[in-house]
C-alpha positions in Angstrom: 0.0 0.0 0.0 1.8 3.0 -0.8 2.7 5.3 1.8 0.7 8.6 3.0 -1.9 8.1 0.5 -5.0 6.3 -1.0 -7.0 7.1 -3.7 -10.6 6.2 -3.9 -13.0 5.6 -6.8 -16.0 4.7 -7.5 -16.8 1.8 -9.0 -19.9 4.0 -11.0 -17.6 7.0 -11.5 -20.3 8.4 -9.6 -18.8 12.2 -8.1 -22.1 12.8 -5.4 -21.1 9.4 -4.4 -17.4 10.6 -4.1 -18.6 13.7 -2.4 -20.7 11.7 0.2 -17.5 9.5 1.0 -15.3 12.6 1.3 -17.5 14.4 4.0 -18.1 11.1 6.0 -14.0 10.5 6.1 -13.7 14.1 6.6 -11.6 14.4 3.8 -11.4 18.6 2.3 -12.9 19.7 -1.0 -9.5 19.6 -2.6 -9.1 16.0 -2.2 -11.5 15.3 -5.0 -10.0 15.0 -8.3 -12.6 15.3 -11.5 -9.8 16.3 -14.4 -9.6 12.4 -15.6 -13.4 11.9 -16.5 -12.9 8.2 -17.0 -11.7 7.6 -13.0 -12.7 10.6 -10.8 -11.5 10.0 -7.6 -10.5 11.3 -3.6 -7.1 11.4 -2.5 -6.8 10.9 1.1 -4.2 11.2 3.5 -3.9 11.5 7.3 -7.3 10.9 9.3 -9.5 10.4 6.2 -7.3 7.9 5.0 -7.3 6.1 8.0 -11.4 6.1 8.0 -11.8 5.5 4.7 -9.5 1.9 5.0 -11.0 1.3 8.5 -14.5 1.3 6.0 -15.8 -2.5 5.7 -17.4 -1.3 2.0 -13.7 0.0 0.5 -11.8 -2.5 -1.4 -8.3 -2.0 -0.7 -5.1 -2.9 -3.4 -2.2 -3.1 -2.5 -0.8 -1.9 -6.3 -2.3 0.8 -8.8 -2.0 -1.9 -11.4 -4.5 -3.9 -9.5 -6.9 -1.7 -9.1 -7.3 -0.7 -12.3 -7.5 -4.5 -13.7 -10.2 -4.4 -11.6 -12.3 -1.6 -12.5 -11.5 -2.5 -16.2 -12.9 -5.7 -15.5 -16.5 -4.3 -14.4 -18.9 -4.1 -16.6 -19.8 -0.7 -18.6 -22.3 1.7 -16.2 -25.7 1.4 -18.2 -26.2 4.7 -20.7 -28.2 7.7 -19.0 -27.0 5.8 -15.4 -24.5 7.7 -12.8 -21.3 7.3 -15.3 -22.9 8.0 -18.1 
């Protein structure tokens, strides 16, 4: 797991869902990260990193790499749904 920091997606690319998981770790406004359309995401560090992998509903990986085999292994978010 790298050091510091985690970054968190959502599965949907869903940003209100990103949002929601921000305030509830207590993460800032900053740490959301919407340039890269495709994987939105929250980068924690400190105390809302520590929440956020204490969280029974995150997936953690221990590598990038995996992660993203992951993700590119879900199936496409229906048209008109939260991704698309």
């Amino acid at each position: 797991m790298a050091r510091g920091w985690s970054h968190v997606l959502s599965t949907t690319n869903d940003v209100a869902e990103l949002e929601r998981f921000g305030e509830r770790v207590g993460a800032p406004r900053q740490a959301l990260h919407l340039g890269n359309r495709r994987w939105p995401h929250l980068d924690l560090k400190l105390e809302p990193r520590a929440r956020a992998l204490a969280d029974p509903e995150v997936r953690v990986f221990e590598r990038t790499a995996d992660m993203l085999r992951y993700l590119k292994a879900l199936p496409p978010a229906e048209p008109g749904g939260p991704a698309g």
